[in-house]
C-alpha positions as CSV (number, residue, x, y, z in Angstrom):
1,X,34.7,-40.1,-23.5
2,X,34.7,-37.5,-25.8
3,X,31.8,-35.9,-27.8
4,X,31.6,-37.9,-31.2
5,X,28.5,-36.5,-32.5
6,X,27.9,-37.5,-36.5
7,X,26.0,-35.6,-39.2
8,X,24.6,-39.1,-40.8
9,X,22.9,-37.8,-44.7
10,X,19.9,-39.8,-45.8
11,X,22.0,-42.2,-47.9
12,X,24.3,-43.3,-45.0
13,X,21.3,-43.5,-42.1
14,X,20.2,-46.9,-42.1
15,X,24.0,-48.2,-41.9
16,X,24.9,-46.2,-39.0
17,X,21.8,-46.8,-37.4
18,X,22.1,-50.6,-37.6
19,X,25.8,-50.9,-36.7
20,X,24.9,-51.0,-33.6
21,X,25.3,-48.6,-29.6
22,X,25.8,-49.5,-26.6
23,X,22.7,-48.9,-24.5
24,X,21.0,-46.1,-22.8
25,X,22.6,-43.6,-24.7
26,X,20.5,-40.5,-26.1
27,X,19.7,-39.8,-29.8
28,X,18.1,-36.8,-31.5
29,X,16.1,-36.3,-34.2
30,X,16.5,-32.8,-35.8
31,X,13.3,-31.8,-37.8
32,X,13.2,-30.9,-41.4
33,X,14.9,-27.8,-41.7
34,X,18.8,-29.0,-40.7
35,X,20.7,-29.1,-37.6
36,X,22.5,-25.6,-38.4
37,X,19.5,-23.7,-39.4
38,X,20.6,-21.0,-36.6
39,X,17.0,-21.0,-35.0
40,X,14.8,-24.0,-33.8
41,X,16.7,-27.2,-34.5
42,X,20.5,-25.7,-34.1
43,X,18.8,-24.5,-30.1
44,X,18.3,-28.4,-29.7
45,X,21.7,-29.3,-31.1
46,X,23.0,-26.6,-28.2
47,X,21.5,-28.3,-25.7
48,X,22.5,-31.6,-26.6
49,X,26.6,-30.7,-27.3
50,X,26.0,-29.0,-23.8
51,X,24.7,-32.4,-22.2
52,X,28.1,-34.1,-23.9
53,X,30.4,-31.6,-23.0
54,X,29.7,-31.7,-19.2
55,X,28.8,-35.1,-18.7
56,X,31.7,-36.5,-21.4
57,X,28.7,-38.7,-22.9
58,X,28.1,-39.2,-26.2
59,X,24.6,-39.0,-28.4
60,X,23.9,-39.7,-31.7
61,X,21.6,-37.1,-34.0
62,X,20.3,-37.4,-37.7
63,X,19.0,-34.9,-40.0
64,X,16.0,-35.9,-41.7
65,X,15.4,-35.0,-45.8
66,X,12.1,-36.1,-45.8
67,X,8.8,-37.3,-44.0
68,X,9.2,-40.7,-44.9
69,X,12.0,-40.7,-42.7
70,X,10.6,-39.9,-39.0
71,X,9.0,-43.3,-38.3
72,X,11.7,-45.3,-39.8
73,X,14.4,-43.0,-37.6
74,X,12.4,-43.5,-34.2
75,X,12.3,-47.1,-34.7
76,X,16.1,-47.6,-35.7
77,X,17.2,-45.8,-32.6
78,X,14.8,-47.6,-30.5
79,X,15.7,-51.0,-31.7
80,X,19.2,-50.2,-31.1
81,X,18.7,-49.0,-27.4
82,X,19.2,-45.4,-27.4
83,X,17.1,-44.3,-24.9
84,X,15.6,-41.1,-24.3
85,X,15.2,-40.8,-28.0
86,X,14.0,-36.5,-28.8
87,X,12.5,-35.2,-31.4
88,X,11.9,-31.6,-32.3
89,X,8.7,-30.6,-34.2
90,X,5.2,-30.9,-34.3
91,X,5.6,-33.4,-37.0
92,X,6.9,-36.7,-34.7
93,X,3.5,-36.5,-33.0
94,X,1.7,-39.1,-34.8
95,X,4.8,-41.4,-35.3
96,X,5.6,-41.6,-32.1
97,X,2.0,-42.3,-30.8
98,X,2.5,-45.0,-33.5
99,X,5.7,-46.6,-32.5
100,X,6.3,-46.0,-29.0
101,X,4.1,-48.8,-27.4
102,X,6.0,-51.1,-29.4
103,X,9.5,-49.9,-27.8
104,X,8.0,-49.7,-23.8
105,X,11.4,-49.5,-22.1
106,X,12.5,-46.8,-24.4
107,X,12.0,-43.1,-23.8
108,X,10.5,-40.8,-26.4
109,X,10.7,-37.2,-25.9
110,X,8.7,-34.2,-28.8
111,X,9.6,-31.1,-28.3
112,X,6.5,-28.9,-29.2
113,X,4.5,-32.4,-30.1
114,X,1.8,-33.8,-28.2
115,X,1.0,-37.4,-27.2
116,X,-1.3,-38.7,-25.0
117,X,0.3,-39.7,-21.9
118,X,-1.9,-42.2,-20.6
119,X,-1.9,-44.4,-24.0
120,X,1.8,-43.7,-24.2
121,X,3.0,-43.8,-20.6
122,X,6.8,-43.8,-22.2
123,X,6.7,-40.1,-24.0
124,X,7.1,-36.6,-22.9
125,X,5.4,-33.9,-24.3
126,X,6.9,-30.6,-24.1
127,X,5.1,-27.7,-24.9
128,X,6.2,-23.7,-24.6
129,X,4.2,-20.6,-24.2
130,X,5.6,-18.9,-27.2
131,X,2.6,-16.2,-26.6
132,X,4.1,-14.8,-23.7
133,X,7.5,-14.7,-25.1
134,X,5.8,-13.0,-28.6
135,X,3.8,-10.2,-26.4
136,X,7.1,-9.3,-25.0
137,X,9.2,-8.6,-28.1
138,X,5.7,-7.1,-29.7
139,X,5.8,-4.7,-26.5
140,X,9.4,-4.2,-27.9
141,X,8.7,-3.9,-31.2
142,X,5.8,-1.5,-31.1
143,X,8.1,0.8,-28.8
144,X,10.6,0.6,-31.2
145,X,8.7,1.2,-34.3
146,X,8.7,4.9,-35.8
147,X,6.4,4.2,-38.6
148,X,3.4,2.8,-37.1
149,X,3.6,-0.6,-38.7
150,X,4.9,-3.6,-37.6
151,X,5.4,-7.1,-38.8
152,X,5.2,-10.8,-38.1
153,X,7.1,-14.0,-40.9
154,X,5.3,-16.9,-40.1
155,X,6.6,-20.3,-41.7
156,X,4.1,-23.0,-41.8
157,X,0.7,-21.7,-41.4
158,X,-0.3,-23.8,-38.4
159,X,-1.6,-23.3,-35.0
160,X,1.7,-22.9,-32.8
161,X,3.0,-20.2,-35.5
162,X,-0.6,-18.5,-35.3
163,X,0.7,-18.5,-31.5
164,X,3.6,-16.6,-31.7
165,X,1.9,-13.9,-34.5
166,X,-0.9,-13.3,-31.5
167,X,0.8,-12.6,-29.1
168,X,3.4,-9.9,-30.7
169,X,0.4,-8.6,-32.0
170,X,-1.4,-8.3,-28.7
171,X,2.1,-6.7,-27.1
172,X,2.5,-4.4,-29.8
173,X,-1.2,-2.9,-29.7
174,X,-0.6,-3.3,-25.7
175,X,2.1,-0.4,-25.8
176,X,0.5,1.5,-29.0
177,X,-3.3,0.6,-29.4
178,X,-3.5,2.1,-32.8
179,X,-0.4,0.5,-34.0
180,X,-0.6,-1.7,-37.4
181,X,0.4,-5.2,-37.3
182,X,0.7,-7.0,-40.8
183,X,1.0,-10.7,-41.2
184,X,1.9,-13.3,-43.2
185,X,2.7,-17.0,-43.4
186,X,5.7,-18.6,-46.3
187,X,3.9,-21.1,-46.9
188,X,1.2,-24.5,-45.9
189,X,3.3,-27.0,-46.0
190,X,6.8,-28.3,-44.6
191,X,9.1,-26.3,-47.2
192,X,7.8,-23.4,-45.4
193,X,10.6,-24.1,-43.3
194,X,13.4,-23.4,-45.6
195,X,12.4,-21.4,-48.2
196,X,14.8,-18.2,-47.5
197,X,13.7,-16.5,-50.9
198,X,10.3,-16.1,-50.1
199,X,10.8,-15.5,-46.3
200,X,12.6,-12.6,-48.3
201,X,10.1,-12.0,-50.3
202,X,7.6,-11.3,-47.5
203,X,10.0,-8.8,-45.6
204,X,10.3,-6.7,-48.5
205,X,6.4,-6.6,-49.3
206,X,6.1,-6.0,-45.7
207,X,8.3,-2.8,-45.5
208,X,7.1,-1.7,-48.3
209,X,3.7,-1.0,-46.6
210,X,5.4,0.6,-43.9
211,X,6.8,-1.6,-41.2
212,X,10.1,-0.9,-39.3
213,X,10.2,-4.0,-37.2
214,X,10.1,-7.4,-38.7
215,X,9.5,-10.4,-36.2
216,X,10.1,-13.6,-38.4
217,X,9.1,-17.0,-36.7
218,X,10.0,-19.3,-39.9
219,X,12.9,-21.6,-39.2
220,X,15.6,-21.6,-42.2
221,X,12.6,-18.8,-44.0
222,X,13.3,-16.3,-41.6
223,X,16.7,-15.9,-42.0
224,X,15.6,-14.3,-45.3
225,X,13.7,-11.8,-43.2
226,X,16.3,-10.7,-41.1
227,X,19.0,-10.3,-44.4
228,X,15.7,-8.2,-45.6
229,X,15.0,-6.5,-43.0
230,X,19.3,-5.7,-42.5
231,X,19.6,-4.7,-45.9
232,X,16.8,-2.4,-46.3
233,X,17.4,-0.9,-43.1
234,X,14.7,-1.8,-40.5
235,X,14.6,-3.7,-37.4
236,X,13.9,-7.2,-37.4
237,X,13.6,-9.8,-34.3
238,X,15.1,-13.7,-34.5
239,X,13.6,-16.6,-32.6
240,X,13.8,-19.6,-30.7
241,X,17.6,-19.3,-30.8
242,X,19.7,-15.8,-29.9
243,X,19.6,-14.8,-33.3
244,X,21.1,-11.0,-32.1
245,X,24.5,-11.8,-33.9
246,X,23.4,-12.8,-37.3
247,X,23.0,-8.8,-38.2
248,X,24.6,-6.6,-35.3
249,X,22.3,-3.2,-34.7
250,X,19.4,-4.7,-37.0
251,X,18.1,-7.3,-35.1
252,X,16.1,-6.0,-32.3
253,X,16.1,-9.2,-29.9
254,X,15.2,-12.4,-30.3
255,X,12.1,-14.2,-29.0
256,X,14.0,-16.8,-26.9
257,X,12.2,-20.3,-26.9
258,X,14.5,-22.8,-24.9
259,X,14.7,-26.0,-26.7
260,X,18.4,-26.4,-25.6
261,X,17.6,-26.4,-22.1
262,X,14.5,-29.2,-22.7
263,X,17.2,-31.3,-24.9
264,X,19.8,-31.0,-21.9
265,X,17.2,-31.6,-19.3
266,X,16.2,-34.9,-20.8
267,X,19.6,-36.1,-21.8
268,X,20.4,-35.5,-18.4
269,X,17.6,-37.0,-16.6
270,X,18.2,-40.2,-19.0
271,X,16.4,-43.6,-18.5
272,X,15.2,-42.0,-15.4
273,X,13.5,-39.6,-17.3
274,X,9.7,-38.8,-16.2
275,X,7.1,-38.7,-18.8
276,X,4.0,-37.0,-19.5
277,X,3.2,-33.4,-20.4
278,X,5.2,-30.3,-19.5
279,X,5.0,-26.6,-20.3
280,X,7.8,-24.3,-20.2
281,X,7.0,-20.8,-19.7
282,X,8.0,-17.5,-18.3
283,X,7.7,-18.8,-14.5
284,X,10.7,-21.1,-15.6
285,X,12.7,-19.0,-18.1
286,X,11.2,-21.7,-20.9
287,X,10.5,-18.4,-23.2
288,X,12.1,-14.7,-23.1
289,X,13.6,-12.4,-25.2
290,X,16.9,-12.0,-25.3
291,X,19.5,-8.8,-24.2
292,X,23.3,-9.2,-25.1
293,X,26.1,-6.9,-26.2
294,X,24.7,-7.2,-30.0
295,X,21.8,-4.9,-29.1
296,X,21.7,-3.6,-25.4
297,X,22.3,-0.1,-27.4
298,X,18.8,-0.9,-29.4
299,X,16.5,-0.8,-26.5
300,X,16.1,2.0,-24.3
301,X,16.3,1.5,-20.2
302,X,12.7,2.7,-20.2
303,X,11.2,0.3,-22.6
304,X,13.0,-2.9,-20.8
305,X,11.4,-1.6,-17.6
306,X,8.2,-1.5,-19.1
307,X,8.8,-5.1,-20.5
308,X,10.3,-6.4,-17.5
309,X,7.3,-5.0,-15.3
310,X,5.0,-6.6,-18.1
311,X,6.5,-10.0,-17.6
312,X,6.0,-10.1,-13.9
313,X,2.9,-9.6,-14.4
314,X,2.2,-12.7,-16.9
315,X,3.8,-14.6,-14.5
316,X,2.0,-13.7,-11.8
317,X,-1.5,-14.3,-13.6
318,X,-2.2,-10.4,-13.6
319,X,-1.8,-10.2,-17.4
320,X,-3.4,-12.9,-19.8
321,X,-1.8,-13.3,-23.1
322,X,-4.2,-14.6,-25.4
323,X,-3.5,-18.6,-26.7
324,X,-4.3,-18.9,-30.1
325,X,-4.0,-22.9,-29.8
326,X,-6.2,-23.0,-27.3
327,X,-8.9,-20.6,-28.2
328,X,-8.1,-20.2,-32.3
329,X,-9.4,-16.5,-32.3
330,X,-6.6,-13.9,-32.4
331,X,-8.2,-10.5,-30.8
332,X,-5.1,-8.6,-32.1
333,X,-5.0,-10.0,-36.0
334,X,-8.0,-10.8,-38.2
335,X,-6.7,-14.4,-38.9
């Protein structure tokens, strides 16, 4: 069998979704944002072509235009028997609390959502410790920097992003206490996600008060900061995804966040997949930053040891990164 994955638009869902699949096959919902948006979404899409390739199974993914759309997706693909059924984005939480007792024999997987495992026995919730993966690439970052000033892109101004801004700020001040970090968020809502203008917008307003490294955590958004950031000259750092390529000797690293390997994991595991709660973290390469031949010749052997000696250390419980979702404080930034 060969992989037959389908883009379905908005207009052509419902038919697809109704025409009917074979059983126990695993579908994926992308959140808003698009499959190919090079960062969050694109990682799951990875994982999932990675599952098909190996295995020679097939999966079926949509890309969602609106929020109308999540509960009316989970329940087509649960109807039809695709089983587990993963979703990417806070945003399925509620939905799938909503749906997934009515669908018992079908598994539900969100990736960075939460549902409560013992009302919903049939979802798995998996979380990542983006702050220890952030206080890494800040330890980068403020080595990096030659002005003093760094930065951080937030998309939607929410709890996880407030995560990932914490913890590169408590990495950056870690390696250069009187270091300046500068934040900002695109936006409150979901078009946060995929407004590259203003993602742009922010980079520039950023170096223009100084910073040199740019670390943009904004889906779609941030691929504005990193053209910025290119353009005008400075570092910037991608996310979720290896983002290194996109602009070759500007981007630093990228905050690795690895949604592929949770999609393949639970496309593998299949109906036999075990639900509840899980967090991937540095202990099990779930977050990291990445190294490749796009920037090796950006980081000096000296500050990877000082990274690397810093991420032992998380692991081992030595070094506590501060959580901003569970203690919303941020010693680092005055949020």
């Amino acid at each position: 069998m060969t992989l037959t994955t389908k883009f379905l638009s908005a207009s052509a869902a419902a038919l697809a979704l109704t025409a009917g699949m074979a059983a126990a096959e695993p579908a994926l919902i992308y959140d808003l944002g698009g499959k190919f948006d090079k960062s969050f979404n694109e990682a799951a899409f990875v994982g999932a072509s990675r599952w098909a390739a190996e295995t020679g199974g097939e999966f079926k993914d949509i890309e969602l235009t609106s929020e109308a759309q999540r509960e009316q997706a989970l329940r087509r693909f649960a109807e039809q028997g695709f089983s587990p059924v993963i979703t990417t984005g806070f945003s399925f939480s509620t939905p799938i609390a909503n749906i997934a007792a009515d669908y018992p024999e079908t598994k539900f997987v969100t990736i960075d959502g939460w549902v409560d495992p013992e009302a919903n026995p049939n979802v798995l919730s998996v979380g990542f410790s983006e702050h220890e993966g952030s206080y890494l690439v800040g330890m980068i970052a403020g080595l990096a920097s030659e002005t003093g000033t760094v930065s951080f892109v937030g998309g939607m101004d929410i709890p996880l992003i407030r995560k990932f801004a914490c913890g590169y700020a408590q990495g950056a001040k870690a390696v250069n206490e009187d270091i300046t970090v500068i934040s900002n968020m695109v936006g409150t809502d979901p078009t946060a996600w995929t407004d590259s203008v203003k993602g742009s917008e922010l980079a520039s307003a950023q170096i223009s008060q100084g910073s040199d490294v740019i670390f943009a955590a904004a889906g779609a958004s941030g691929l504005g900061s990193l053209q910025t950031a290119a353009d005008q000259g400075v570092y910037s750092i991608g996310v979720d995804s290896n983002q290194n390529y996109l602009h070759p000797g500007s981007v630093l690293t990228s905050m690795l966040k690895r949604v592929d390997n949770a999609v393949y994991d639970a496309m593998v595991a299949g109906d036999d997949l075990e639900t509840g709660a899980v967090v991937k973290d540095l202990s099990n390469r779930g977050v990291g930053f990445a190294l490749d031949g796009f920037n090796e010749q950006l980081i000096p052997f000296t500050t990877l040891s000082e990274v690397y000696a810093a991420a032992a250390e998380i692991e081992s419980g030595e070094l506590s990164v501060h959580d901003y979702t569970s203690d919303d404080s941020c010693p680092a930034l005055n949020f």
